[in-house]
C-alpha positions as CSV (number, residue, x, y, z in Angstrom):
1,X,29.5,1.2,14.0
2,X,25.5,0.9,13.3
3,X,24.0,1.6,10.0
4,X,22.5,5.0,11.6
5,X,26.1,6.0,12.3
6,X,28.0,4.9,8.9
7,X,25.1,7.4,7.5
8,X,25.7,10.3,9.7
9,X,29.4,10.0,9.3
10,X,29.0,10.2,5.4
11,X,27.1,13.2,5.6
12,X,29.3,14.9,8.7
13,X,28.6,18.2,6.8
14,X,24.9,18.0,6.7
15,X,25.3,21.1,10.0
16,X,26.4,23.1,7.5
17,X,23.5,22.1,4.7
18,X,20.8,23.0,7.5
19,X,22.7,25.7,8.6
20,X,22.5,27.3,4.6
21,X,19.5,26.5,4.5
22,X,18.0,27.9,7.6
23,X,19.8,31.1,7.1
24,X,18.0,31.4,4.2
25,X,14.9,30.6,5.7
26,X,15.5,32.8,8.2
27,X,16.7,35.5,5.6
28,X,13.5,35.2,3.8
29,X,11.7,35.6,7.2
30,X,13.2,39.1,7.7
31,X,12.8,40.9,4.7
32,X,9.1,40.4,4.4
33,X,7.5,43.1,6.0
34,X,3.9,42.4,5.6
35,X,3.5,39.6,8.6
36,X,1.3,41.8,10.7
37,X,-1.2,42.3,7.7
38,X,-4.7,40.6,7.6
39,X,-5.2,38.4,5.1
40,X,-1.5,38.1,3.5
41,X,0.5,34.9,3.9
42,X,4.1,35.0,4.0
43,X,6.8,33.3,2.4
44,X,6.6,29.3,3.3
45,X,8.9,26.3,3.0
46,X,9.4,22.7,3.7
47,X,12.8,21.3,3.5
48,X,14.0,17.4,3.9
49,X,17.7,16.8,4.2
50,X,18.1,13.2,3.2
51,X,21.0,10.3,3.0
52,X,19.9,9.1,0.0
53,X,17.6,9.5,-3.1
54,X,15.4,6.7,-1.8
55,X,11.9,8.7,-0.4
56,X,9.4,7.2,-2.9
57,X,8.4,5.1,0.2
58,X,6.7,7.9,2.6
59,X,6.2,11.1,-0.7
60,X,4.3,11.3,-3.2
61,X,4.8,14.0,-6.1
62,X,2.8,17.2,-5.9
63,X,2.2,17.9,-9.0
64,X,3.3,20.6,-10.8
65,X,4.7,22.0,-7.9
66,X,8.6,21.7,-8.3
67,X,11.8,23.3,-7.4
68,X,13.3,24.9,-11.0
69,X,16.9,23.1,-11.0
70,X,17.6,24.6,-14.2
71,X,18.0,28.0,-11.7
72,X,19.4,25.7,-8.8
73,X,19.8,22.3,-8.4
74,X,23.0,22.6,-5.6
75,X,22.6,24.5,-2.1
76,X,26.5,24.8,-2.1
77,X,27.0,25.9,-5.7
78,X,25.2,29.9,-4.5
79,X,24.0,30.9,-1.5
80,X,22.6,34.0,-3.3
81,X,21.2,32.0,-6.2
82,X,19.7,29.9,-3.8
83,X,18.2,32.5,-2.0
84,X,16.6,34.0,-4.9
85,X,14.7,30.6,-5.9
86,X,13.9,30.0,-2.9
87,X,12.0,33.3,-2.4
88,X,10.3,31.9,-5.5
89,X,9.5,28.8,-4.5
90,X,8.6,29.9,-1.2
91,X,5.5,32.5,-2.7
92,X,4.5,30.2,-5.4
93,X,4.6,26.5,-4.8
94,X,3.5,24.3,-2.3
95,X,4.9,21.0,-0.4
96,X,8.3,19.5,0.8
97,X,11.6,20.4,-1.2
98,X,14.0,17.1,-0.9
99,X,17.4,17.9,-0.5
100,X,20.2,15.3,-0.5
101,X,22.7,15.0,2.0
102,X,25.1,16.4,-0.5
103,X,23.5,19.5,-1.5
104,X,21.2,18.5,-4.3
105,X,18.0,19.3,-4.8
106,X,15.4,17.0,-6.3
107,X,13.3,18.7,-8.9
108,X,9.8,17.3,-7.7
109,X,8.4,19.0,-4.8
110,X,6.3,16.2,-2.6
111,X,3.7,15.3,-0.1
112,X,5.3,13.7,3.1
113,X,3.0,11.1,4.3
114,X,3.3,10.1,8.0
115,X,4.7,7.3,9.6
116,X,2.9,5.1,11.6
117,X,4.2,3.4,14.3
118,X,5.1,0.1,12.7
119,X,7.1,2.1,10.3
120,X,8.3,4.2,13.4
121,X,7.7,3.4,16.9
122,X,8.9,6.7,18.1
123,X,6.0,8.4,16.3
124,X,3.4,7.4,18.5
125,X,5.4,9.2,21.8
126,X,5.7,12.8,19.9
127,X,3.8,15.6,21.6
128,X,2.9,18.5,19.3
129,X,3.1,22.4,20.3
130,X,-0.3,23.9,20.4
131,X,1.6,26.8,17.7
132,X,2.6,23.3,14.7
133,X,0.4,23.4,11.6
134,X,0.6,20.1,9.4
135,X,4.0,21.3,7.6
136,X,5.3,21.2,11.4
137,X,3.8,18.1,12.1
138,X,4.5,16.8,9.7
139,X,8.2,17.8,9.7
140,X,8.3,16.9,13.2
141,X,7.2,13.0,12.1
142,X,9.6,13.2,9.4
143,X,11.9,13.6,10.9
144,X,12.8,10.3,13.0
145,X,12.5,8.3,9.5
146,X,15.6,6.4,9.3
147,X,17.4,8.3,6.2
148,X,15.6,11.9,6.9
149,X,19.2,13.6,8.2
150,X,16.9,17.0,8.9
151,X,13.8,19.2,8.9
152,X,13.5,22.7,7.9
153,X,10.3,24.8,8.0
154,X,9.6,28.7,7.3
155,X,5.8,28.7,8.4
156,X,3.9,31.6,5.9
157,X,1.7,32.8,9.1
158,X,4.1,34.8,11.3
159,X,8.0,33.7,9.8
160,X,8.9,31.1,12.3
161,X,11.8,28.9,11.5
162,X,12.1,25.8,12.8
163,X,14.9,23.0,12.5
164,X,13.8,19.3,12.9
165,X,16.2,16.3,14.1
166,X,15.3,12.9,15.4
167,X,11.8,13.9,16.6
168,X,13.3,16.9,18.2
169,X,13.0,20.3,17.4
170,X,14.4,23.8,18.2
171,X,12.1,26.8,17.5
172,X,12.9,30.2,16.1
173,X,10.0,32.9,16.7
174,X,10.4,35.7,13.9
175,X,11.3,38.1,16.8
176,X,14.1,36.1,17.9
177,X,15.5,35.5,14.3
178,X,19.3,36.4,14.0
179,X,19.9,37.1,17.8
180,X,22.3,39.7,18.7
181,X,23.3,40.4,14.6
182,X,19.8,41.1,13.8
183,X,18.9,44.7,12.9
184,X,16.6,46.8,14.9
């Protein structure tokens, strides 16, 4: 078994960390009701499921931007709570929230830079949707970094959510949020 797969295997539940996660994303992409307004910006978020605590090598703080841990500092603990900051955090602060493959969330909010392709060959082969920003870029590029597990991005222009794995992606238009469940 390769280093890659001892990793995956320890965090066999990280499906159901992106799945919280997106749900609230997605959640957070539904209520907001102003997304056909001129000049308003929308909720916006930036997640980075990780295998360990070791990301100093490709962020950088931003700084005072941070996610307040004394309101939630575990995904699992409440899913409401969790919700609730995140609105927060999604209106008021900017950059990547770093979340550990078991649920924690790291306190600093950072700036992902991106790899090049010494760091990551696969970077140089990515083709980019004519619809990513930087955060999806950017996510997109994150994502095939050896201990970056997943992606998750709520873009504040029109509520897209969009899930990020080994330079892969699958793409949730607002309009296509919640699929046959969602509300009409």
């Amino acid at each position: 078994m390769d280093e890659l797969d001892q990793v995956l295997k320890k965090y066999a539940t990280s499906q159901d960390l992106m799945d919280q996660i997106r749900y609230v994303a997605e959640t957070l992409s539904m209520e907001f009701e102003k997304w056909d307004d001129r000049y308003v910006s929308g909720p916006s978020l930036y997640f980075l499921v990780v295998a360990e605590t070791d990301f100093e090598d490709y962020t950088d703080p931003l700084g005072e931007n941070i996610w307040p841990t004394d309101r939630c500092k575990i995904v699992h603990d409440s899913l409401e709570r969790f919700r609730r900051v995140a609105e927060d955090v999604a209106f008021r602060r900017d950059g990547a929230i770093i979340v550990t493959g078991d649920g924690t969330i790291q306190r600093q909010m950072v700036r992902v830079r991106s790899p090049n392709p010494t760091e990551v060959p696969a970077v140089e082969y990515l083709e980019y949707p004519d619809w990513m920003g930087t955060k999806h870029m950017s996510a997109l590029e994150t994502s095939l970094r050896k201990n970056v597990l997943w992606a998750i991005t709520l873009s504040e222009e029109n509520g897209r959510v969009t899930t990020y794995l080994d330079g892969t992606y699958q793409d949730y238009p607002r309009e296509e949020i919640g699929g046959r469940w969602r509300p009409d």
